[in-house]
Structures are given as structure tokens and as C-alpha cells.
N, C-alpha and C positions, 0 to 999 in steps of 0.2 A: 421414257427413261429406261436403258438398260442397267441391266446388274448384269456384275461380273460373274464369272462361273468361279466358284470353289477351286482354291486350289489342291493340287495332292499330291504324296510323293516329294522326290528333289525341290521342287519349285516351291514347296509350301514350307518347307525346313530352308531353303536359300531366303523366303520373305518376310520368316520369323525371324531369321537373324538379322534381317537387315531392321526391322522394325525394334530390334534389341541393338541396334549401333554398330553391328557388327558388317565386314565386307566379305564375303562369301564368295568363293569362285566354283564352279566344278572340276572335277580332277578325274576323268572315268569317271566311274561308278561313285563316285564320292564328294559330298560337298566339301567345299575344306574355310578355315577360316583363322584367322591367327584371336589367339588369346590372352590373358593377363594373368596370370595366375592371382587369385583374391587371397588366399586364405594358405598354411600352410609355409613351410620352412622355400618354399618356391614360391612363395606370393611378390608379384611384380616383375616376376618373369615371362618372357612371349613366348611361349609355346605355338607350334599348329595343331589344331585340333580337324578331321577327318571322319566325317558321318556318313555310313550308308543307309539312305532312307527309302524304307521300303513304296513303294506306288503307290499305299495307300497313308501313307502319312500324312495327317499325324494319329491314325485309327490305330497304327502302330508304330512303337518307338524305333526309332537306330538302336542296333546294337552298342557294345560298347567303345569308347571310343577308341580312333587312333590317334598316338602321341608320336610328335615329332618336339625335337631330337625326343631320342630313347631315355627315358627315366628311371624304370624302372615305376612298380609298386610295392610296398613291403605285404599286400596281401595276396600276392601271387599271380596266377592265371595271366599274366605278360606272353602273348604270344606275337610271331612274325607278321608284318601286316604286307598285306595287297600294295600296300602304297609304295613300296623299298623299303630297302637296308637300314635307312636313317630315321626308319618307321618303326612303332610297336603298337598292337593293338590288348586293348587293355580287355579283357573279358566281366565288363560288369553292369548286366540289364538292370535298367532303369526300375527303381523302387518303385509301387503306386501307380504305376502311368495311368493305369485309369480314373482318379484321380486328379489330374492334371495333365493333357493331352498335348501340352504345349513347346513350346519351344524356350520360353523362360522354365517349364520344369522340367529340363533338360539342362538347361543351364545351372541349377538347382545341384540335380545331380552332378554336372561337372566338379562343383565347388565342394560337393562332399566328398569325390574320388582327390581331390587336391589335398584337401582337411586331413585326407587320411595318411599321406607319406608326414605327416608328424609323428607316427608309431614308428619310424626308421623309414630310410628310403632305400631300397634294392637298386643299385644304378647298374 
């Protein structure tokens, strides 16, 4: 009987999302994936959401995410992303990661940066 090697990096963030329902493509450097927005005055809207996952993930998190279309956040730190124009990457590291190493608590974290444009949205 073989066992599989561990995966890490892009491949292990592309296998949690698919084990989370999700279809994940890479894009460069970036895994990408379209999303629902759950929660918040954008909940039920598709957004693309854009991870870059460090080599050793999930030892450590993606930074914060990239938003397609542009949203804005009312908490700031919205800067230009790698991905285009039509891109924004949001600056906001994962609460806890060590704590939950995962890619559902990633998803976690997505649903609180969504939760959060209910204090105004910055478009």
C-alpha cells in the first residue's frame, strides 16, 4: 500500500478548495476561485477571489485576499493587485491561523472581511 505525499503550497490551497466545493484555477502566481458572497449587504454575489499561497502552505496562510470586480472595503488598506486593473487586493492577515491551519479557516476569514462592508462600503 502507498500513501500519498503531503501536499504544500498552491496544490494544497487548489485541494482544500475543491474538498470545500469550490473550482480553483491557477492564474501565475495565484490560485483563483469564484465565490458567493454569504453574509453582508453583498451576500449572493460572485465575486473572484485570488490566493497567493506560500510553498509551505498551509504552515502559512495567503495573504490577504484579492477582490474581483473592485469593491472596495470600508476598513481601508484596499491596494492595486498583481492580478489587473479589475483587481483589488484587500490587506487583511488571517486572525489565528495557528489555530486553524486550514482552508475552511480561510473561508472563515473570507465571510468576516464580507460581514464587514455592513459598516459602509468604500466602492
Amino acid at each position: 500500500m502507498t500513501t500519498a505525499e503531503p501536499l504544500w503550497g498552491p496544490a494544497a490551497l487548489q485541494a482544500g478548495l475543491r474538498t470545500a466545493g469550490y473550482t480553483a484555477w491557477q492564474q501565475g502566481d495565484f490560485t483563483v476561485f469564484d465565490y458567493t458572497v454569504e453574509t453582508g449587504p453583498r451576500a449572493g454575489q460572485v465575486v473572484r477571489i485570488g490566493l497567493q499561497a506560500a510553498p509551505d502552505f498551509p504552515t502559512t496562510a495567503p495573504g490577504g485576499p484579492h477582490i474581483s470586480p473592485r469593491i472596495g472595503h470600508p476598513r481601508g488598506a484596499v491596494h492595486p493587485s498583481g492580478l489587473g486593473t479589475e483587481w483589488e487586493y484587500w490587506s487583511r492577515p488571517v486572525a489565528n491561523w495557528a489555530a486553524d491551519r486550514s482552508v475552511r479557516g480561510y473561508l472563515r476569514h473570507l465571510r468576516t472581511l464580507f460581514a464587514q462592508l455592513d459598516q459602509g462600503a468604500a466602492a
